[in-house]
C-alpha positions as CSV (number, residue, x, y, z in Angstrom):
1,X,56.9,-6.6,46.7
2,X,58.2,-3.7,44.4
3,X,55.4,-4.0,42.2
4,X,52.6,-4.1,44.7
5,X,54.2,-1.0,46.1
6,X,53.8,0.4,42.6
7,X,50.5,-0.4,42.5
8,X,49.7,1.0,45.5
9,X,50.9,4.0,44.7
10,X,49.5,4.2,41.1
11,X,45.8,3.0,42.7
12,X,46.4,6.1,45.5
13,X,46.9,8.7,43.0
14,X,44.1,7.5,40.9
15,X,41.8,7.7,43.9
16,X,43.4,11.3,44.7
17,X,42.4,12.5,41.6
18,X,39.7,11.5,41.0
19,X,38.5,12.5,44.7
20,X,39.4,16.1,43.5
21,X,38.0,16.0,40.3
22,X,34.5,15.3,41.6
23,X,34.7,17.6,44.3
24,X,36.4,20.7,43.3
25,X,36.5,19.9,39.4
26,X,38.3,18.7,36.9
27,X,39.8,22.0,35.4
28,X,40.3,23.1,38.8
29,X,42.7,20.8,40.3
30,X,46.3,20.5,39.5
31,X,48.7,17.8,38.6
32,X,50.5,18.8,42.0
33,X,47.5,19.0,44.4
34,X,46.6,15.2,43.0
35,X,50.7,14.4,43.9
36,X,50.3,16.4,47.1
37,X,47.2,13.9,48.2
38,X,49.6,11.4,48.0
39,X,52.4,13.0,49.8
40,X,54.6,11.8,46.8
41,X,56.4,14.6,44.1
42,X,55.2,15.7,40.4
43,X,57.5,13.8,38.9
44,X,56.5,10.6,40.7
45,X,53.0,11.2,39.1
46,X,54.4,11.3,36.1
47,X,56.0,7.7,36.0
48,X,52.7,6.9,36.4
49,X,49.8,8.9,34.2
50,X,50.9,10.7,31.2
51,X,48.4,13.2,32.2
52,X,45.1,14.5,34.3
53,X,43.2,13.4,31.6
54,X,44.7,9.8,31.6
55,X,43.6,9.5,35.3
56,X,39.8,10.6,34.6
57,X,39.5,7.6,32.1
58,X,41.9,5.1,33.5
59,X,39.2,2.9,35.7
60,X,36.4,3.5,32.4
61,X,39.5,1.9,29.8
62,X,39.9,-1.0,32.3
63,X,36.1,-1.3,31.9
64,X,36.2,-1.5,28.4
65,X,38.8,-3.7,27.9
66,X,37.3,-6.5,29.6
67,X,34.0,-5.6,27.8
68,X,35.7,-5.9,23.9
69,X,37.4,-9.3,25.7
70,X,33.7,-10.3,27.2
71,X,32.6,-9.8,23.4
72,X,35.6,-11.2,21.8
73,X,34.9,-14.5,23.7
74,X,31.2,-14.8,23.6
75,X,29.8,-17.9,22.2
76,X,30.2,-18.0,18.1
77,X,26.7,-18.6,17.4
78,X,25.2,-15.1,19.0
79,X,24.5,-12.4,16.0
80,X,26.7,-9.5,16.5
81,X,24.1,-7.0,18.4
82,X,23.0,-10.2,20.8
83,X,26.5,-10.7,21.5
84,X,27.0,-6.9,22.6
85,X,24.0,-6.8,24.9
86,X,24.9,-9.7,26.8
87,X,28.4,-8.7,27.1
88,X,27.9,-5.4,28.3
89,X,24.9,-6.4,31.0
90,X,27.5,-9.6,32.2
91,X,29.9,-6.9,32.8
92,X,27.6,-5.0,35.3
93,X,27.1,-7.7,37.0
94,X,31.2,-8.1,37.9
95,X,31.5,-3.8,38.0
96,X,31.4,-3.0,41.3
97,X,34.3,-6.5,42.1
98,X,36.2,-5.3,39.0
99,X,36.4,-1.5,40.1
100,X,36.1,-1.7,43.9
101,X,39.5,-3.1,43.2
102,X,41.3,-0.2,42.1
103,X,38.7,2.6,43.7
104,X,35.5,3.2,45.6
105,X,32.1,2.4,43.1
106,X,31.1,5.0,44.1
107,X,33.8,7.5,43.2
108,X,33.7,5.7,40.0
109,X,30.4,6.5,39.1
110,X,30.4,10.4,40.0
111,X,33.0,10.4,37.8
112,X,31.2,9.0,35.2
113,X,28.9,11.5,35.7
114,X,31.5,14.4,35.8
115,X,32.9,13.6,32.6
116,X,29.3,14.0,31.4
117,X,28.9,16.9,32.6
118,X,32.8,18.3,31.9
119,X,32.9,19.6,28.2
120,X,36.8,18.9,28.1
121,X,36.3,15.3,29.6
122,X,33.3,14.6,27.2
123,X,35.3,15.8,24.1
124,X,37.9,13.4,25.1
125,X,35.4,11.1,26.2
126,X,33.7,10.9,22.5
127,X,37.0,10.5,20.8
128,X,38.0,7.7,22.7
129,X,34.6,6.2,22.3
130,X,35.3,6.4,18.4
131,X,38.7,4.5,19.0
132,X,36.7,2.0,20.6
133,X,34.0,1.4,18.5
134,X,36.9,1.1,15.7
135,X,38.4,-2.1,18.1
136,X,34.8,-3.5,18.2
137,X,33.9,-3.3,14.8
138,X,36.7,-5.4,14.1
139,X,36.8,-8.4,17.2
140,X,32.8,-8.1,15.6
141,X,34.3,-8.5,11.4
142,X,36.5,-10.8,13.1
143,X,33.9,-12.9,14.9
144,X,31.4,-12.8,11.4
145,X,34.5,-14.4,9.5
146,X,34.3,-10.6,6.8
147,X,36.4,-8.0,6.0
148,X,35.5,-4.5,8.3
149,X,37.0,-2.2,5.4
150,X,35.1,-4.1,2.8
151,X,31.2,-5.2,4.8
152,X,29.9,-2.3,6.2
153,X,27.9,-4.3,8.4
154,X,30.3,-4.9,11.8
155,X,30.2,-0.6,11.8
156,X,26.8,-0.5,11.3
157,X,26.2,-2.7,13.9
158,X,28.7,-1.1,16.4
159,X,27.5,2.1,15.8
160,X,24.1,1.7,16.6
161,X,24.7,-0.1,20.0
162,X,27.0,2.2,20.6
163,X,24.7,4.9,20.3
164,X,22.3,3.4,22.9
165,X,25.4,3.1,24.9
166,X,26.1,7.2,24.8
167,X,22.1,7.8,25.3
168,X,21.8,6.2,28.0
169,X,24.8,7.5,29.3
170,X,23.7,10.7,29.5
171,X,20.6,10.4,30.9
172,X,21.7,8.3,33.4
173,X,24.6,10.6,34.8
174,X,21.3,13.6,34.3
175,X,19.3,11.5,37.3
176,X,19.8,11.1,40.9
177,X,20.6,7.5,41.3
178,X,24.4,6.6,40.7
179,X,24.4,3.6,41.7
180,X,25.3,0.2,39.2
181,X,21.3,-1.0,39.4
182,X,20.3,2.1,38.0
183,X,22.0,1.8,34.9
184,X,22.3,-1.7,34.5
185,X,18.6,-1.3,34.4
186,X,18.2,1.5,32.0
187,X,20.9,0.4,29.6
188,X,19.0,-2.9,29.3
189,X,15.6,-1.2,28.6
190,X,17.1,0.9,26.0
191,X,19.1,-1.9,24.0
192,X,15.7,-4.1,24.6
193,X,14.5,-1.2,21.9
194,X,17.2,-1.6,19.2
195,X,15.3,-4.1,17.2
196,X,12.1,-2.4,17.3
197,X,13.1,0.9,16.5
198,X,15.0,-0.4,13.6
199,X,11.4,-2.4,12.6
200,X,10.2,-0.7,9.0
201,X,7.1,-0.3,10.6
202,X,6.5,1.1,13.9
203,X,2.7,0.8,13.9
């Protein structure tokens, strides 16, 4: 019972904040308006998030943990890009369970779309996507049965779906549709294009 009361509380703040965030802003709102929201003190907060910017990426890092596992466990045979795609558009198909969980989808994706938009968030945002891609490259070495430091190829790899993964990222939180279709559908038309666009010969 103690720990589901945790929870609740640590799910309530999250939703606070991130209610605030995406409706007065980010740099706006304080540690102790998002504390205030949940009629609980400063220091509570802190027992919980190291920091505001913790709670703007805490739902996206659950996200992405179960997306390295969905890749980590996909079926051996897959080459390393196949493996990615199917990971990442399996996940959108489990989003909106997965995250209605801890917050409204909703709220989930206008803040995705905040920390687009946010140059503090998508400074932070970028550098944890390079810690990520770091984890991926090596469940992918891992998967290949090679060495990440001494292949370049598991990088390579990563990097380019990883860049689809940032484009359409940003043109999705530019458009007017937030909802989970919308970029389900986009982020599969894009990666559909990572094998042509690496062909030799586009003609």
């Amino acid at each position: 019972m103690r720990e589901r009361k945790k929870q609740r509380t640590r799910d309530a703040l999250l939703r606070a904040a991130l209610e605030l965030f995406t409706t007065k802003g980010y740099e706006q709102t304080t540690v102790d308006e998002i504390a205030d929201a949940v009629d609980v003190s400063q220091r509570t907060f802190f027992r919980y998030f190291a920091n505001k910017e913790e709670t703007a990426f805490a739902v996206q890092d659950m996200v992405e943990s179960r997306f390295v596992a969905a890749v980590r466990e996909r079926p051996p045979h897959e080459a390393p890009l196949e493996a990615m795609r199917r990971a990442v558009l399996d996940s959108w198909n489990t989003l909106g369970e997965d995250v209605a969980a801890v917050v409204p989808v909703e709220l989930h994706m206008r803040t995705f779309q905040l920390i687009e938009s946010t140059p503090v968030l998508l400074a932070a945002h970028l550098r944890r996507s390079a810690e990520l891609e770091e984890e991926l490259a090596r469940v992918i070495a891992e998967r290949e049965g090679m060495d990440v430091d001494s292949d370049p190829r598991p990088r390579v790899a990563v990097a380019a779906f990883s860049g689809v993964m940032r484009m359409t990222g940003r043109l999705w939180g530019a458009g007017e549709d937030i909802s989970i279709d919308s970029i389900r559908r986009l982020t599969e038309s894009y990666l559909d294009q990572i094998g042509p666009a690496l062909a030799e010969d586009w003609a």
